[in-house]
Steps between C-alpha positions, in 0.01 A plus 500: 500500500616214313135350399429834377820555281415182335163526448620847294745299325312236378197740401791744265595173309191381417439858392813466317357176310164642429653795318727266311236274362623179714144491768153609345301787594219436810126605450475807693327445861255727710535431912272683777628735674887425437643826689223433802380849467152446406259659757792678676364821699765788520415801727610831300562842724445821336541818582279794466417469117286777281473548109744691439796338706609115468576331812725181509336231737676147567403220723641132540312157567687264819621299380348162409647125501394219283667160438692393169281459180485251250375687169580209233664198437744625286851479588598797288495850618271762325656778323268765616174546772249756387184609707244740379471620864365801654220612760128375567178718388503671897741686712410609869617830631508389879591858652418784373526766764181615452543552153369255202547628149264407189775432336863321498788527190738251611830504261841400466396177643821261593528169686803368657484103491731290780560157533721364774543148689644362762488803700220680682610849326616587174806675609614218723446223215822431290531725159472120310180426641277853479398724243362856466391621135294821403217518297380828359186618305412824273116396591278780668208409697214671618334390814112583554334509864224281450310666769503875481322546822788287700656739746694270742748206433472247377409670148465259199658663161484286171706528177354680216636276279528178671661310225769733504565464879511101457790541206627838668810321636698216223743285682734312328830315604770327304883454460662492875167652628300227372801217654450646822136477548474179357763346753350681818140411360571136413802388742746567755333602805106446613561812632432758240328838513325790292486861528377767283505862565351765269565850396284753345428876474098625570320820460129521557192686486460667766829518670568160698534601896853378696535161650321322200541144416367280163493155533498293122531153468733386254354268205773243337289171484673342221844486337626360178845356469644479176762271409 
């Protein structure tokens, strides 16, 4: 799209001049929500999980629309988007066969990111005006029924550590990344859309029973751009 190309141009010079001394440096700015992730609930599936096997589980949101966004009045494009995202204090393990463990090791934890407009799926939307990034974390979390007498769905588990879970999954963009969300977020088409889907591996304590699902809700309130 031609809008787009240019919006990409201009943003590379002024990078261009920043580097070379010729525009000053911007303040760095914070913006709500900036990826529109915040409160997003993903449905995980897991298979039968016990201690001494790791399952892999993975579950995607629909995806959800939202109209452009106007973050700042600055005409210059940030160099880089960082969120100290991850997952709120309680999970929900909405079928569990039968079967409810104490306990929940969720690791390997991954979330695929994908912005599109213009289209009402990502793989029908042009390959200028949609992105798909990974995001990976090391962090292990332990999830705790907070009811140990719960025997039928819905079963409430929280994190151990529930600062962890909040900062469990870092999302930053820049470079081409960071062009592309910023000109589906902030122009082109009213008709944009999100969609996250996460990956992870469980074991538990007991063994999980077949046909289980863990709902989280994904926590990424606030972003800071950095020029």
């Amino acid at each position: 799209m031609k809008v787009l190309r240019i919006a990409l141009a201009g943003m590379a010079v002024a990078a261009v001049l920043v580097a070379c001394g010729l525009l000053p440096s911007l303040p760095d700015q914070t913006a709500l929500n900036p990826l529109q992730l915040d409160g997003l609930q993903i449905k995980i599936d897991l298979p039968p999980a016990g201690l001494a096997t790791a399952v892999t589980g993975s579950g995607s949101a629909v995806p959800i629309p939202f109209v452009n966004r106007e973050f700042f009045e600055e005409t210059r494009s940030p160099r880089q988007l960082t969120i100290d995202g991850g997952f709120e204090a309680f999970a929900v393990v909405v079928d569990g066969a039968g079967t409810y463990p104490d306990i929940l090791m969720l690791t390997d934890i991954g979330l695929t990111l994908r912005l599109w407009e213009g289209a009402s799926s990502f793989d029908e939307a042009t390959e200028e005006t949609r992105l798909e990034v990974d995001f990976v974390t090391g962090t292990s979390l332990r999830l705790d029924k907070l009811d140990l007498t719960c025997t039928s769905a819905p079963c409430i588990y929280t994190f151990s550590l529930p600062i962890l879970a909040e900062s469990s999954l870092p999302l930053t963009l820049l470079d081409s990344e960071l062009d592309t969300a910023m000109a589906i977020l902030t122009g082109g088409s009213n008709a944009n859309f999100v969609q996250a889907v996460v990956t992870l591996e469980a074991t538990s304590t007991p063994e999980l029973g077949p046909a289980s699902a863990l709902v989280v809700t994904v926590q990424a309130g606030e972003g800071m751009f950095e020029f």
